[in-house]
C-alpha positions in Angstrom: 88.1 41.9 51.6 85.0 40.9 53.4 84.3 37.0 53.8 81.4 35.2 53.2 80.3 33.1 56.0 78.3 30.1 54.4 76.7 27.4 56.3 75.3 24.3 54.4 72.2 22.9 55.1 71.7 19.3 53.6 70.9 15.8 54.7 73.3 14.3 53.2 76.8 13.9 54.1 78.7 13.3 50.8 77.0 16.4 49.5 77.7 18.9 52.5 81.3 17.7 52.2 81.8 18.2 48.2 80.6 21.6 48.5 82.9 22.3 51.2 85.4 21.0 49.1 84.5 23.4 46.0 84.3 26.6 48.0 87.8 26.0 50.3 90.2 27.4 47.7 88.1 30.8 47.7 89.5 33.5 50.0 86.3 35.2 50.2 84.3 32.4 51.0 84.2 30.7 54.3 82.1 27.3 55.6 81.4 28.6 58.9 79.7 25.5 59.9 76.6 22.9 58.3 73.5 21.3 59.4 71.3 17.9 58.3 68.2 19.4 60.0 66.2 22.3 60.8 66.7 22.1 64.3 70.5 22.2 64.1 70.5 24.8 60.9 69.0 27.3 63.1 71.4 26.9 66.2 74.5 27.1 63.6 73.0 29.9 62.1 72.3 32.3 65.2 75.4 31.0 66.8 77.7 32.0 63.5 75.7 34.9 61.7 76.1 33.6 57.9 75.3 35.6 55.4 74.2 33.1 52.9 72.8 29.5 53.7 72.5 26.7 50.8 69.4 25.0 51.7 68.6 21.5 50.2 64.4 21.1 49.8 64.3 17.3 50.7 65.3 16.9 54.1 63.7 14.3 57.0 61.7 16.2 59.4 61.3 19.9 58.4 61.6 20.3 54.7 64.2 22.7 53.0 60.9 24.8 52.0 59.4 25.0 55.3 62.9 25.5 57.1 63.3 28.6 54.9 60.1 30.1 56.1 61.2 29.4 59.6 64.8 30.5 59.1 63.5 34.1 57.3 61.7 35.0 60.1 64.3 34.1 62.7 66.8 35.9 61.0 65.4 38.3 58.1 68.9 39.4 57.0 70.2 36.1 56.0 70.4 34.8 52.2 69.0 31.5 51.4 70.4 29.6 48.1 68.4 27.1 47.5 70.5 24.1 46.4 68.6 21.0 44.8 68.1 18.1 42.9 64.3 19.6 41.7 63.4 21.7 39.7 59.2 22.0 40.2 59.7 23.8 43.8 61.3 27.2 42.5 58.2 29.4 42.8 57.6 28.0 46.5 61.1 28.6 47.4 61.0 32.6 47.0 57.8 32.6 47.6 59.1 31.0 51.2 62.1 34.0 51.0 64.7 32.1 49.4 67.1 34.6 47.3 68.3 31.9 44.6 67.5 28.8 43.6 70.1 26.1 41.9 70.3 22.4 40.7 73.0 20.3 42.2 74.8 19.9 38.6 75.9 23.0 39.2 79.3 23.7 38.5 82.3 24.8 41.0 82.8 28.0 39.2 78.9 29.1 39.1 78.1 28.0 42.4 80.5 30.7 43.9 79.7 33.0 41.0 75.6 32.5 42.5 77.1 32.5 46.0 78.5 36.2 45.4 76.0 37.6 43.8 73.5 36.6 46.6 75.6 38.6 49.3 75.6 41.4 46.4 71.7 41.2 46.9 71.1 39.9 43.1 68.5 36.6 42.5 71.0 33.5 41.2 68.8 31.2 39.1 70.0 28.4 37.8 69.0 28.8 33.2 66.5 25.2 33.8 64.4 26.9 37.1 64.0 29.8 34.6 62.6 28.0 32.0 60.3 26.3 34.6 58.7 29.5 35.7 58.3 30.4 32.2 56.5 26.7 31.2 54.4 27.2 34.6 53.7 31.0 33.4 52.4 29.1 29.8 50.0 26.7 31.6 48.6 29.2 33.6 47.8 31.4 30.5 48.3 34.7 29.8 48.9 36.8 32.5 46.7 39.6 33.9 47.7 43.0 32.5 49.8 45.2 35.5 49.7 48.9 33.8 53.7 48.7 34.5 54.7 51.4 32.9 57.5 52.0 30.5 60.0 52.8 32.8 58.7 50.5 36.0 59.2 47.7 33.2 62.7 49.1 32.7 63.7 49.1 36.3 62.1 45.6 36.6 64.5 43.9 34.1 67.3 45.6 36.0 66.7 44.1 38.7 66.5 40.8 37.3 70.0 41.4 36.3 71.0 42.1 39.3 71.2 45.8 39.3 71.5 47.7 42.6 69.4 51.0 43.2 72.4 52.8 42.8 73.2 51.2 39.4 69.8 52.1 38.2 69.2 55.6 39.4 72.8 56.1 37.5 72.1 54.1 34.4 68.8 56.2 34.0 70.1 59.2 35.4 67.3 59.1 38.0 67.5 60.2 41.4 67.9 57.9 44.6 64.4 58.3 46.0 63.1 58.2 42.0 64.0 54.6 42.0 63.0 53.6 45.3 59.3 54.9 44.9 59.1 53.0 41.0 60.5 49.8 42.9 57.8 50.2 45.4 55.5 50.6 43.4 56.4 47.4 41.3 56.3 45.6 44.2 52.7 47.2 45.2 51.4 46.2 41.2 53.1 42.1 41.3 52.0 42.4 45.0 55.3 41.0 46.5 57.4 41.7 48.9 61.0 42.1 47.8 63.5 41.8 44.7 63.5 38.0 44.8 59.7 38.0 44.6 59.6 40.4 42.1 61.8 38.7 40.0 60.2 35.3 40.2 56.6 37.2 39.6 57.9 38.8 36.6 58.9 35.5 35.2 55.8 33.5 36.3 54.1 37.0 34.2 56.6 36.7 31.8 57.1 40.2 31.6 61.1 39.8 31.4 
C-alpha cells in the first residue's frame, strides 16, 4: 500500500506535535517532516516530496495563505489541507490552490479521512467552511446565471463528492474524453482553474 508522506506546517509546537500524534497509528500515513515557517516549509517539502501538506493560515512572517501561493507554484503537484482555527479565509485559500480546508476541532478520525481523500484528488471541507461559502454566497446575492447545462450541473456535483473522471464517465455511461471536455468547459463557465476551484465557485454560486 502506498504511504502518504505528510509534512505539517504550523507555528506552533503543541499543535505540530498532536497531529503527529493522531496520524502515527496509520500505516498509510507518514509525517515525513514539519515546518513553523515558510522558509523552512519549502526546504522540507523539496527535500522530502510530500504529497499532502497541512497548512495553518496564521503564521509570523509569511502567512499560511501567502505560503500556499508560493508553495503551488514551487511544487504544482503537492496537496495543501488547510488546517485552521478560522473559518472566514476558505474562499482565499483555494483561491490560493489549497485542496481542503479544515478547523482545528477536527477529529482524529476525519482528519485522516480528509487526509485520504486529498491524495485521492477529492476537496475535504470541513461542514462549518461550507456553510461559510454559502452565507458569503447570500450577502453577495444571487448569483449570475452560468447556462450550465443539465448534465455539466450533474458532473459538477460529482465532483463535489469527490468523484473521479473515471467514476463519472461510468456512472453516466459517458466516454473518457466526454467528461473531460464537460469538465473543461465547467471550468471555462465558473472561470477557474481546477476541481478545488470549481468546487468552492459552485458553492460561493450555490449551485450545489
Amino acid at each position: 500500500m502506498p504511504v502518504i508522506r505528510v509534512l505539517i506546517v504550523d507555528d506552533h509546537q503543541v499543535v505540530r506535535e498532536g497531529i503527529q500524534q493522531m496520524l502515527k497509528l496509520e500505516s498509510d500515513i507518514e509525517v515525513v517532516a514539519e515546518a513553523d515557517n515558510f522558509e523552512d516549509a519549502l526546504k522540507a517539502a523539496k527535500l522530502h516530496s510530500p504529497n499532502i501538506i497541512l497548512m495553518d493560515i496564521q503564521m509570523p512572517g509569511v502567512s499560511g495563505l501567502d505560503a500556499t501561493r508560493r508553495l503551488k507554484k514551487e511544487l504544482p503537484d503537492c496537496r495543501i489541507i488547510m488546517l485552521t482555527l478560522y473559518e472566514e479565509y476558505i474562499s482565499e485559500a483555494i483561491e490560493a490552490g489549497a485542496e481542503g480546508y479544515l478547523l482545528k476541532d477536527i477529529k482524529r478520525a476525519e482528519l485522516i479521512s480528509a487526509i485520504r481523500a486529498a491524495e485521492q484528488g477529492k476537496v475535504p471541507l470541513s461542514p462549518l467552511s461550507k456553510d461559510t461559502l454559502k452565507e458569503m454566497a447570500a450577502a453577495k446575492g444571487e448569483a449570475d446565471e452560468l447556462q450550465l447545462s443539465e448534465r455539466e450541473l450533474t458532473i459538477l456535483r460529482m465532483i463535489a463528492n469527490g468523484k473521479s473522471t473515471s467514476q463519472i464517465k461510468d456512472e453516466l455511461f459517458l466516454s473518457d474524453a466526454t467528461v473531460k471536455r464537460d469538465v473543461r468547459s465547467i471550468f471555462d463557465k465558473l472561470n477557474v482553474r481546477n476541481r478545488s476551484e470549481a468546487v468552492a465557485e459552485a458553492y460561493k454560486k450555490r449551485l450545489i
